[in-house]
C-alpha positions as a Markdown table, in Angstrom:
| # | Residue | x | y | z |
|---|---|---|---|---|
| 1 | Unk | 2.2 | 9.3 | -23.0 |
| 2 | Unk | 2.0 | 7.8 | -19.7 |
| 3 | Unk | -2.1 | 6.7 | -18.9 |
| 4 | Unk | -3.2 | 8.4 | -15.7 |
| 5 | Unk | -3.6 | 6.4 | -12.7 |
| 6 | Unk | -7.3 | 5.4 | -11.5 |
| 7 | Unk | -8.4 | 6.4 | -8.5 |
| 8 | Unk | -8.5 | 4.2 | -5.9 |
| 9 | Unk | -10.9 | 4.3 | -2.7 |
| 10 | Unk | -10.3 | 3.3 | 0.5 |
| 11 | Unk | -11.9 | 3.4 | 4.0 |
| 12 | Unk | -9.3 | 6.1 | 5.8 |
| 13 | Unk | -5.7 | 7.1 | 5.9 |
| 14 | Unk | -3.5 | 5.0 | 8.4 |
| 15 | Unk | -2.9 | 6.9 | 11.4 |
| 16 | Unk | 0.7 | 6.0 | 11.2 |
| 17 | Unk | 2.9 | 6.7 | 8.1 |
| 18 | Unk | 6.6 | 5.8 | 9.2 |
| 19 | Unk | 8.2 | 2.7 | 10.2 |
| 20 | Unk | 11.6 | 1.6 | 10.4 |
| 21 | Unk | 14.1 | -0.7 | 11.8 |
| 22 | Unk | 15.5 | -0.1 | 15.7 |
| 23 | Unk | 18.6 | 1.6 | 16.4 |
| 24 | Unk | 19.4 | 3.0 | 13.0 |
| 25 | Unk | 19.6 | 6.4 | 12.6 |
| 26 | Unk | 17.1 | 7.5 | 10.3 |
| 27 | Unk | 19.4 | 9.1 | 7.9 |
| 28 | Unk | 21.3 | 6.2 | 7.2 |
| 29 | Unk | 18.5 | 4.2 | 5.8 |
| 30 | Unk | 17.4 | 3.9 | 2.5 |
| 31 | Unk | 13.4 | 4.4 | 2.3 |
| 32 | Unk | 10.2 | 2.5 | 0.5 |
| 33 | Unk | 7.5 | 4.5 | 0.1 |
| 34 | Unk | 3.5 | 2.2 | 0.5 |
| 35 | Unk | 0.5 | 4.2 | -1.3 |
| 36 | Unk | -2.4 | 4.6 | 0.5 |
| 37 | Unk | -3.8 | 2.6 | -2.0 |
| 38 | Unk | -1.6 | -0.1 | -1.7 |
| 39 | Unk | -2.4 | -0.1 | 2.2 |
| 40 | Unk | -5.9 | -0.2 | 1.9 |
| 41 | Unk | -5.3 | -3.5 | -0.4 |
| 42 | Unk | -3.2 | -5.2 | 2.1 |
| 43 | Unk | -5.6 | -4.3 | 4.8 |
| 44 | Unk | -8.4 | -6.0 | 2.3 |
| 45 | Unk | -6.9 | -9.0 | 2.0 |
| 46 | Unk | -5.2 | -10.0 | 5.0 |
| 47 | Unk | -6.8 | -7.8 | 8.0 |
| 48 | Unk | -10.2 | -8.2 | 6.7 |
| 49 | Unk | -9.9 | -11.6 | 4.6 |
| 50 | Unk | -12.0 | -10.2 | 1.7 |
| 51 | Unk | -11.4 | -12.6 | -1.7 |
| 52 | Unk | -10.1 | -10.8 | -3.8 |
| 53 | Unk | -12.9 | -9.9 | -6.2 |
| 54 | Unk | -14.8 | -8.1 | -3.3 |
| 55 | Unk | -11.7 | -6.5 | -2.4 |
| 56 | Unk | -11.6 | -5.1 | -5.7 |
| 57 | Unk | -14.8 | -4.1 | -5.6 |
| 58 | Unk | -14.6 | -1.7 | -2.6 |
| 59 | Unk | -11.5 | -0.1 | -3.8 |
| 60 | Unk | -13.4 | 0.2 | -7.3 |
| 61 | Unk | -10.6 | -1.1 | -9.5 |
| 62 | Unk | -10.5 | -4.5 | -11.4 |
| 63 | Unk | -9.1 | -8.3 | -9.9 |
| 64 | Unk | -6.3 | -7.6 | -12.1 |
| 65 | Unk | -5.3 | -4.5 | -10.9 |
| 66 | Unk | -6.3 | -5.2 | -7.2 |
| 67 | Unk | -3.9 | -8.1 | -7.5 |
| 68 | Unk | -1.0 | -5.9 | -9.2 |
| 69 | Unk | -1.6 | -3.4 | -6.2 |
| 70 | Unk | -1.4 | -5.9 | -3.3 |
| 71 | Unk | 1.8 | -7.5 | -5.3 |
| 72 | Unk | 3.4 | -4.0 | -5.3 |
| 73 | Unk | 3.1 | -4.0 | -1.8 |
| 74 | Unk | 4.2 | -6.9 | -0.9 |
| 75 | Unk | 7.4 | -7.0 | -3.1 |
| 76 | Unk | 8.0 | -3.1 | -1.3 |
| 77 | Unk | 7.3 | -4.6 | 2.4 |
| 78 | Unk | 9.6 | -7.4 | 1.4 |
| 79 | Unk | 12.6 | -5.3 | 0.4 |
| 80 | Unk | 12.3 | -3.0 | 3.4 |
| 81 | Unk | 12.3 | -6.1 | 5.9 |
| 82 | Unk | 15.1 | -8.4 | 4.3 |
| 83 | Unk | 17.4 | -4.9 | 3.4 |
| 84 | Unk | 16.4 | -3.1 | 6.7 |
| 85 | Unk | 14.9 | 0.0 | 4.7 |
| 86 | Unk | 12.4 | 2.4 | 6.2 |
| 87 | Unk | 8.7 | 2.0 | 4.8 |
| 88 | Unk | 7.0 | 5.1 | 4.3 |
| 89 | Unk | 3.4 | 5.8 | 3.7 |
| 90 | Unk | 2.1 | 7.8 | 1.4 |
| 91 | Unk | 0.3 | 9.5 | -1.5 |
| 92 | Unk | -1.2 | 7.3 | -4.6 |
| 93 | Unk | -4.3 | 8.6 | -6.1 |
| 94 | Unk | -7.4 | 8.0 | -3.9 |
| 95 | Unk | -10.5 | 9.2 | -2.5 |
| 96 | Unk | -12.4 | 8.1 | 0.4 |
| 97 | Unk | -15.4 | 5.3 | 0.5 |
| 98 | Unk | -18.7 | 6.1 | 1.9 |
């Protein structure tokens, strides 16, 4: 049995969900789909320059798993740029900050 996944909490939802590369039809292109989660973490750590124990604090979820969830990303974002794939975002299991 697969262990449910932690919620993890973030400031907002990004305003904008699609991207992908110019002058491909949309339907040709094989997709990657970013978590909110995993958004939040990259916006943590790069946007904001948090370390990344603080960054795992605000999200609520250990150094370990902050760092498996910005990796995640990363290796997604990766794949989309060097094979020209779409990057979608969203879903993941998260609630908002206050």
């Amino acid at each position: 049995m697969v262990r449910p996944k932690k919620t993890r909490f973030v400031e907002c939802k990004p305003e904008i969900t699609y991207f992908k590369p110019r002058a491909i039809p949309l339907a040709e292109l094989e997709e990657v789909c970013l978590t909110i989660g995993e958004i939040e973490a990259l916006k943590l750590k790069f946007l904001k320059k948090l370390e990344q124990e603080e960054a795992a604090k605000k999200m609520k979820v250990s150094r370990t798993t902050f760092w498996r969830i910005l990796n995640s990303a990363g290796e997604k974002i990766s794949d989309a740029l060097i094979n020209g794939k779409a990057i979608r975002i969203n879903g993941g299991t998260y609630k908002f900050r206050r």
